[in-house]
C-alpha positions as CSV (number, residue, x, y, z in Angstrom):
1,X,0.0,0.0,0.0
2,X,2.7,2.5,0.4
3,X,4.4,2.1,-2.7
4,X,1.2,2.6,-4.2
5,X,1.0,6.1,-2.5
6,X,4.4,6.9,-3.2
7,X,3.6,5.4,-6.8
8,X,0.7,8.1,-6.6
9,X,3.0,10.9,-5.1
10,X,5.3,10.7,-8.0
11,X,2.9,11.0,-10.9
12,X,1.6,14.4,-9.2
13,X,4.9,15.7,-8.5
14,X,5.4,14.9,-12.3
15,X,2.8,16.1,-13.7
16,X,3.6,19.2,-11.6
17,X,6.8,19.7,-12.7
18,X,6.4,19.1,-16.4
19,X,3.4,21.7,-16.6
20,X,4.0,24.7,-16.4
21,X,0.5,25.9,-16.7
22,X,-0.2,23.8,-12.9
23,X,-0.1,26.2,-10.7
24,X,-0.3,23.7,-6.9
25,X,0.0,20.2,-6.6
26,X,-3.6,20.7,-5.4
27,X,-4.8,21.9,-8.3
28,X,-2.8,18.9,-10.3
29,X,-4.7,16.8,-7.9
30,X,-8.1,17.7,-8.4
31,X,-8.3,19.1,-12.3
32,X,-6.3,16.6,-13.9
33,X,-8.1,13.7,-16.0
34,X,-4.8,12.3,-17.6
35,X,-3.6,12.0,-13.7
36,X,-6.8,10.8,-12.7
37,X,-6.9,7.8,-15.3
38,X,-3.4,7.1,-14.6
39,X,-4.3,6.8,-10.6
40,X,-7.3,4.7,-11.3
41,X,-5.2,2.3,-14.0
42,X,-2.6,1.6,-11.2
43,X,-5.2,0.3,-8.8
44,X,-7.0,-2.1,-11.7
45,X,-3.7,-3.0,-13.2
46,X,-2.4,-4.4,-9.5
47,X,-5.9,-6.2,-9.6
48,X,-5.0,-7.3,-12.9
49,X,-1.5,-8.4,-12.0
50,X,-2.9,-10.3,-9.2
51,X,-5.2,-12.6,-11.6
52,X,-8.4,-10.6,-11.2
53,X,-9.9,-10.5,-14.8
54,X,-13.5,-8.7,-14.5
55,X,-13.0,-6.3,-12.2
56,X,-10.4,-4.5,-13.6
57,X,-11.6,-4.3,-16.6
58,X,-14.8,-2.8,-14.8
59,X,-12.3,-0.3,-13.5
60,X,-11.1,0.7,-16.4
61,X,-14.3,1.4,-17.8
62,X,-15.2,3.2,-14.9
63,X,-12.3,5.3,-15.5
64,X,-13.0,5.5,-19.3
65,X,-16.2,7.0,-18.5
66,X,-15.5,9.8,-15.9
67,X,-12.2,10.9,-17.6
68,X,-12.4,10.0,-21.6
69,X,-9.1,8.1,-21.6
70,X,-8.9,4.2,-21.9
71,X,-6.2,2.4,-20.4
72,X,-6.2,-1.6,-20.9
73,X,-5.7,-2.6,-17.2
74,X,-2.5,-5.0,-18.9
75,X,-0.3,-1.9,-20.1
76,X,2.6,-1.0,-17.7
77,X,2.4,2.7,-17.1
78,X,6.1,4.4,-15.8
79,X,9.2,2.2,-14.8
80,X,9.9,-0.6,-16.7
């Protein structure tokens, strides 16, 4: 569970750091869809890693629908 969070702590503070137009990490938090799908796709990809089939791809959907961007809960997002 931590390294999720600190997983979750580096996207912002990347996201942050690479746009200049983000103004608080707050902001980043809260008005970002591209972070948002991101943050939902790690938690149905660990699902996914762990041999759950359905629900992540219920996630994903999920995600699909309240930001517009589809992320198959397969694909490895950051470090390889």
């Amino acid at each position: 569970m931590f390294k999720f969070i600190e997983t979750i702590k580096e996207d912002i503070n990347a996201v942050s750091e690479r746009d200049p137009a983000a103004r608080s990490l707050m902001e980043v938090l809260l008005c970002y869809p591209g972070l948002h799908a991101v943050i939902i796709h790690r938690m149905s990809h660990g699902l996914y890693k762990k041999g759950f089939i359905v629900l992540p791809r219920v996630i994903s959907n999920i995600s699909k629908f309240l930001t517009g961007i589809e992320i198959h809960p397969g694909e490895k997002i950051g470090r390889r």
